[in-house]
C-alpha positions in Angstrom: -2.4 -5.5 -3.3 -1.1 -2.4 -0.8 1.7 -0.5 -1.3 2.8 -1.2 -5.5 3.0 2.5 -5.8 4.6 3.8 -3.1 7.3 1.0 -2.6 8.2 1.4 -6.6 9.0 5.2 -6.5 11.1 4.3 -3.3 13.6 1.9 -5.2 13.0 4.0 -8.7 14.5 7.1 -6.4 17.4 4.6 -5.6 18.2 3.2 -9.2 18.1 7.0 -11.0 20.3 8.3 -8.3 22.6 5.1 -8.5 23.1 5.9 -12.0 20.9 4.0 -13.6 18.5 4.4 -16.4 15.1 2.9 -15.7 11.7 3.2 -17.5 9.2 3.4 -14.9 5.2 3.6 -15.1 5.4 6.4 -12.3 1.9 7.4 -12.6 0.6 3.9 -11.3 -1.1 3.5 -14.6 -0.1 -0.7 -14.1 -2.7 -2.5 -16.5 -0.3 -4.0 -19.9 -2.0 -0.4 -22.0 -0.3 1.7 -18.9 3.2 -0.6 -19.1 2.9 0.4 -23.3 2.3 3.6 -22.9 5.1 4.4 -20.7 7.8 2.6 -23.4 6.1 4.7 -26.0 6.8 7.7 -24.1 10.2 6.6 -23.6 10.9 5.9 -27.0 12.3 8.5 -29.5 10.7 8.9 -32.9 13.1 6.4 -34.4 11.8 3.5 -31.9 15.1 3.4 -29.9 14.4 3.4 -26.3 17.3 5.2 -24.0 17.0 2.8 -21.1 19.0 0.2 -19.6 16.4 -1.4 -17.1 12.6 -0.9 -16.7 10.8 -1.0 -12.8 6.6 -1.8 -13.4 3.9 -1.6 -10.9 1.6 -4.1 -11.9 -1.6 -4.8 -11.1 -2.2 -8.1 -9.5 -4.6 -9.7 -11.7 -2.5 -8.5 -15.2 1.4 -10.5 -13.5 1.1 -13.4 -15.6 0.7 -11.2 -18.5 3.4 -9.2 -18.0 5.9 -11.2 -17.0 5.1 -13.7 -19.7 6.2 -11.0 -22.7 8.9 -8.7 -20.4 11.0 -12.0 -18.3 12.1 -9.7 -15.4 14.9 -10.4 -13.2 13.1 -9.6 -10.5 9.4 -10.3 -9.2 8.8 -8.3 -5.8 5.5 -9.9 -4.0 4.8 -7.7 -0.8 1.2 -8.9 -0.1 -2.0 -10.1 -1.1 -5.1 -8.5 0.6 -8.8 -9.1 -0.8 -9.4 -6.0 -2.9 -12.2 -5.6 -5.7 -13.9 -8.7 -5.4 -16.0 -8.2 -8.7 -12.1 -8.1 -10.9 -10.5 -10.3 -8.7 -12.4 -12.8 -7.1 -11.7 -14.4 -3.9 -7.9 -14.1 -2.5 -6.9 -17.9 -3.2 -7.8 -17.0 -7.0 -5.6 -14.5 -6.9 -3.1 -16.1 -5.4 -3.3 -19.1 -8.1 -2.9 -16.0 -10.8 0.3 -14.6 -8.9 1.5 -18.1 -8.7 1.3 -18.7 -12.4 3.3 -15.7 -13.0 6.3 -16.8 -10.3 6.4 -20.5 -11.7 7.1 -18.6 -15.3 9.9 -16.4 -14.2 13.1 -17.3 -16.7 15.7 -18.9 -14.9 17.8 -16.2 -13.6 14.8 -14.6 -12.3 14.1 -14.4 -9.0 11.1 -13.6 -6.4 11.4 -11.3 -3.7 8.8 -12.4 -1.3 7.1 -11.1 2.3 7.7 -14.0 4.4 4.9 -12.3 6.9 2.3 -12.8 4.5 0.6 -16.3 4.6 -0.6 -16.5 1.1 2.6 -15.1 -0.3 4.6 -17.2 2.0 2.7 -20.5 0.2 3.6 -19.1 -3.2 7.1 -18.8 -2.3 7.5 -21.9 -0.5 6.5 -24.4 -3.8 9.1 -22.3 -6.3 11.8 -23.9 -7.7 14.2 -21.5 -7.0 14.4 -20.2 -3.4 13.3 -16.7 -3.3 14.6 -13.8 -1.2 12.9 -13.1 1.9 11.6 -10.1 4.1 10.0 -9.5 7.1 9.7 -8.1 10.4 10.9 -9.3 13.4 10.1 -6.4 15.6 7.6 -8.0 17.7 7.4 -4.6 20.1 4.9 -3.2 17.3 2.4 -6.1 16.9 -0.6 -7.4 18.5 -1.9 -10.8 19.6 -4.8 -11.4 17.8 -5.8 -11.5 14.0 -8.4 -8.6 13.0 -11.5 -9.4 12.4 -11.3 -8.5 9.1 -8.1 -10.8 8.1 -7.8 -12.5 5.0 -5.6 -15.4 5.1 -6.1 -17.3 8.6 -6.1 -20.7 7.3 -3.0 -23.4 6.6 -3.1 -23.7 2.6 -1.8 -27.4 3.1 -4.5 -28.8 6.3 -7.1 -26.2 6.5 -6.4 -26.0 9.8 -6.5 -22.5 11.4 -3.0 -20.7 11.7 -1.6 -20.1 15.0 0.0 -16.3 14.8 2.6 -15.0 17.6 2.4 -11.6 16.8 0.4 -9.5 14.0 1.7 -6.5 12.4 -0.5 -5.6 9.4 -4.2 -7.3 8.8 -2.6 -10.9 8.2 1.2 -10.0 7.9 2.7 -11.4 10.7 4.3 -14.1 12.8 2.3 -17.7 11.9 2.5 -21.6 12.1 0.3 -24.4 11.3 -0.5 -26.0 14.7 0.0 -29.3 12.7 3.4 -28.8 11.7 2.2 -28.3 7.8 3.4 -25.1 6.9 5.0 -22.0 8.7 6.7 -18.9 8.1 9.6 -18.7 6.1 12.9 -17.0 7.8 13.0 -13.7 6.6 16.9 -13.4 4.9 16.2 -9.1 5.1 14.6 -8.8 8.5 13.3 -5.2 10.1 14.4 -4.7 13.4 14.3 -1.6 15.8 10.9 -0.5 14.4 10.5 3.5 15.4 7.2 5.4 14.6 7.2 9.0 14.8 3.5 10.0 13.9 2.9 9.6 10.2 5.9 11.6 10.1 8.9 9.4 9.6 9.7 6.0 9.9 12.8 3.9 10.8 14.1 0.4 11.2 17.5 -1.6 11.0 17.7 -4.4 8.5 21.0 -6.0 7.9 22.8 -4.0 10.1 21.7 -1.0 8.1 19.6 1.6 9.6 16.5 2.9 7.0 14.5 5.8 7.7 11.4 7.4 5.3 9.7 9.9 5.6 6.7 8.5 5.4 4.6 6.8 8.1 2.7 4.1 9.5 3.5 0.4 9.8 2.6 -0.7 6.0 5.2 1.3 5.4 7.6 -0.5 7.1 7.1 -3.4 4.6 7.2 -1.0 1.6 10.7 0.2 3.0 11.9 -3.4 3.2 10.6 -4.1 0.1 12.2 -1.8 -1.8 15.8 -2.4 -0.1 15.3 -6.2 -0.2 15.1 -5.5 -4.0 18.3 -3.0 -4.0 19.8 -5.8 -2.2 19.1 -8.5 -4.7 20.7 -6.2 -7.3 23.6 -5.6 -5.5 23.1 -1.8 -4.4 25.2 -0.9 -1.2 23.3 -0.9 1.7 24.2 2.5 2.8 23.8 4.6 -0.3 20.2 2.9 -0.2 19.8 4.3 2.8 21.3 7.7 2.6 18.8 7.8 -1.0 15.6 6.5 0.9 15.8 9.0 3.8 14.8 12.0 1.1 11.9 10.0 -0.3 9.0 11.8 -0.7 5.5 10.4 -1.0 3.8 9.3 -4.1 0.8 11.3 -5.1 -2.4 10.6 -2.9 -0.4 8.4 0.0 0.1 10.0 2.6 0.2 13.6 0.5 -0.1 16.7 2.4 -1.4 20.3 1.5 -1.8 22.9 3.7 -4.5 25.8 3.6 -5.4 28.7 6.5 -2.5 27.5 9.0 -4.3 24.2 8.5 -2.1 20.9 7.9 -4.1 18.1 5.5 -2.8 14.6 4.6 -4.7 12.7 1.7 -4.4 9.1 2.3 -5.4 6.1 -0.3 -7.8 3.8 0.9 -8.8 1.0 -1.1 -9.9 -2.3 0.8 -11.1 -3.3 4.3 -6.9 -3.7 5.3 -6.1 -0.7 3.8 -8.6 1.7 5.7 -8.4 -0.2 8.5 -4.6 0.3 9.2 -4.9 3.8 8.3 -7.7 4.6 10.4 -6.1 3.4 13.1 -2.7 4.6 12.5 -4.1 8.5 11.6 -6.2 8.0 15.1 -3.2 6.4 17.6 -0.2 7.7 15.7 -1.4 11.2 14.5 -4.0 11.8 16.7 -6.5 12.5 14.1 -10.2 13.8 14.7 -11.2 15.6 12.0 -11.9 13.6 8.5 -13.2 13.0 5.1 -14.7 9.9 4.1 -14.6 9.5 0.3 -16.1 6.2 -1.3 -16.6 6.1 -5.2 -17.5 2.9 -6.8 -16.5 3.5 -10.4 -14.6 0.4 -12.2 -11.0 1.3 -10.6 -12.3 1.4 -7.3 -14.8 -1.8 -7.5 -18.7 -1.4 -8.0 -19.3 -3.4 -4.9 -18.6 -1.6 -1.7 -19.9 -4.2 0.7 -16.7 -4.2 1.8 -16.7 -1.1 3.7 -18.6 -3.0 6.3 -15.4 -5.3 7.0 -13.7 -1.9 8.1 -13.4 -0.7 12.1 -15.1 2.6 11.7 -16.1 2.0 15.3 -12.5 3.6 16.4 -13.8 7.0 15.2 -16.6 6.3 18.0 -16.4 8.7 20.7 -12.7 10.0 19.5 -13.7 12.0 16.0 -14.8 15.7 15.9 -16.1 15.8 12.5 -16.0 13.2 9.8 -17.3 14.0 6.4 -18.5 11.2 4.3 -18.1 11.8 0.3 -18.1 10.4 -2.8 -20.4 8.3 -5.1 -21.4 6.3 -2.4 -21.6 9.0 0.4 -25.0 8.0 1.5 -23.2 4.3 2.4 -20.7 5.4 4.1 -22.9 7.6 6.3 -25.1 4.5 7.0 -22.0 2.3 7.6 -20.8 5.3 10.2 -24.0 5.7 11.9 -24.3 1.4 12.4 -20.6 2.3 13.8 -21.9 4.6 16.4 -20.1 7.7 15.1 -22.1 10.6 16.4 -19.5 12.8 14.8 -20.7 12.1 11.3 -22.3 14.9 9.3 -25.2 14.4 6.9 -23.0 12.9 3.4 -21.8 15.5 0.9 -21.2 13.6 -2.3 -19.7 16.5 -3.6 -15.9 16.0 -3.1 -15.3 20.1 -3.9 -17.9 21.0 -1.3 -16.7 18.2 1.5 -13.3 19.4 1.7 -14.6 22.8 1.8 -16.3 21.6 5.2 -13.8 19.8 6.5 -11.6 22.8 6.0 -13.9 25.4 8.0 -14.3 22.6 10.8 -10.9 22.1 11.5 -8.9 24.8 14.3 -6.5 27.0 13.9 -3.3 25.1 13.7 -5.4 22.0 13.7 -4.8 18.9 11.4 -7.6 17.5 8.9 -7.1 13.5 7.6 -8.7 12.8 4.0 -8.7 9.3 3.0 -10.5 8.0 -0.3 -10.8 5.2 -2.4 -8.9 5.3 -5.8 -10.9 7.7 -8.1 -12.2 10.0 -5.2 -9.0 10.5 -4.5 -7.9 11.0 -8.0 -11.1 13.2 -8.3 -10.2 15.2 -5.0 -6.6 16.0 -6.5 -7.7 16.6 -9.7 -9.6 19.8 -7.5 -7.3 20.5 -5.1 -4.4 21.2 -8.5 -7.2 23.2 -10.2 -7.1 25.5 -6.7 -3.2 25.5 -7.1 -2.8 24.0 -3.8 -1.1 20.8 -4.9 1.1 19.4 -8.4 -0.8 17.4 -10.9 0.5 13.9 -10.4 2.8 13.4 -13.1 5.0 16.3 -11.7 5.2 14.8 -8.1 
């Protein structure tokens, strides 16, 4: 659900520097029309296509599609989050779908799975052919308790409710069934030696190897190990991976920064109570955020229903925010959901994405730091602006 984009151009930056030849959907265009038109595009007039492998971001719901016509050698699961309840339904539904797609890989196929994740951790745990496993182990970087929020908190095989050790992202974490019905899988690539340096950089030892991104944030920790469990799997060395990983730069809208007047901005994607919620709270304890922009669209790629918005913890912004801006389609929501939050720094909503960066701009110091996160086509929408200003590359050149 989190993270398709970002941990792809990670291990596509490892394959094309390894040598390899790889079609790739880098846009994050991932339904089956997106996956076409990137082989078209690859393809020469004469219908040859000069490529020895092919790395796709798919979207959840479209998996058993995809791998029912392309048989990869590889299916990478790194979570499932509830996102887009009116595509997807509830999580277990989409957890059947994924599961549909891993029972149909071809026999020398294999799953790469996050053994942190509950749901995944069920799906792996029932294939026939034991998958490859990642995790983290770095318990100095949890917490204790579930948030509120949290998706997956029930054993799949008793109902019972789990009993977790230590949490790292929403549900991603350490967990048992206090029944003795199901538990975490040992992670085979585990992430030790977890450092956070802002939303900077991020580093961790897995294997003995020691990975650093710059990119930050704890989800991004299971991107990183991700993308090198893959590398792994396909026999990469561990330290070229690392070497190649440590000059990775951010896919467009995650974590993407622009800078104007002396003024530092990082554009962050948003999409689904998890998602905002770890980035709220990393931009505010990691960055030290306190100036933002709030932008909620609900067009079809973002989900029509934004109910959700009330499952994030806006009330962190409480009392710590200078300015937040709420934009987008659904600006007048947000501002409702921030005043209910008791954020007296909220301004009256500008839906007007042009004119809300404009203010967030002008509001922040001198050598200050402004954080913009948005749903998927605000953010696309914002972008789309901010390349018509010439302050940043339209996406397909990033």
């Amino acid at each position: 659900t989190n993270g398709k984009t970002t941990t792809s151009r990670m291990l596509g930056a490892v394959l094309v520097a390894a040598g390899w030849q790889p079609i790739h959907n880098r846009s994050g265009s991932n339904l089956v029309r997106g996956l076409v038109a990137t082989v078209v595009q690859a393809s020469s007039l004469g219908g040859s296509l000069p490529a020895d492998s092919a790395l796709f971001e798919v979207d959840e719901a479209t998996v058993p599609a995809v791998a029912a016509q392309v048989r990869p050698r590889l299916l990478l699961i790194n979570n499932l989050f509830r996102d887009q309840l009116d595509r997807y339904g509830e999580l277990e539904l989409l957890a059947r779908t994924i599961h549909r797609a891993l029972e149909a890989l071809p026999e020398d196929g294999r799953a790469v799975l996050n053994a942190d994740d509950p749901r995944v951790g069920e799906l792996g745990q029932s294939l026939a052919h034991k998958p490859l496993w990642y995790g983290i182990e770095d318990t100095r970087v949890s917490v204790d308790e579930l948030p509120h929020a949290a998706d997956a908190r029930t054993c799949p095989r008793c109902g019972q409710s789990l009993s977790f050790s230590a949490v790292f992202v929403g549900h991603d974490g350490h967990y048992r069934c206090p029944r003795g019905d199901f538990e975490r899988p040992a992670p085979e690539v585990a992430g030790t030696e977890i450092r956070l340096d802002g939303l900077d950089r991020i580093g961790l030892c897995a294997g003995g190897t020691r990975l650093e991104v710059p990119l930050g944030g704890l989800y991004n920790a299971y991107n990183l190990l991700g993308a090198f469990a893959v590398g792994r799997s396909l026999g990469l060395d561990p330290q070229y991976m690392a070497t190649r990983l440590a000059t990775a730069a951010p896919a467009f809208g995650r974590q993407e920064r622009f800078e104007r007047d002396g003024k530092r901005f990082t554009i962050m994607l948003a999409k689904n109570p998890t998602g905002f919620n770890q980035i709220l709270l990393e931009s505010e304890r990691l960055a030290g955020a306190r100036h933002f922009l709030l932008g909620l669209n609900d067009r079809i790629a973002d989900g029509r229903d934004v109910s959700w918005i009330w499952d994030v913890d806006f009330e962190v912004l409480a009392g710590r925010a200078e300015l937040v801006v709420p934009s987008g389609t659904r600006a007048y929501d947000m501002a409702l959901r921030l005043k209910y939050a008791g954020v007296s720094a909220a301004v009256p909503p500008q839906p007007d994405l042009g004119r809300a960066i404009d203010q967030l701009i002008e509001s922040v110091p001198p050598g200050g730091s402004g954080h913009v996160l948005c749903t998927y086509t605000a953010m696309l929408e914002l972008r789309a602006l901010l390349v018509r200003r010439g302050w940043l590359r339209p996406y397909w050149a990033t």
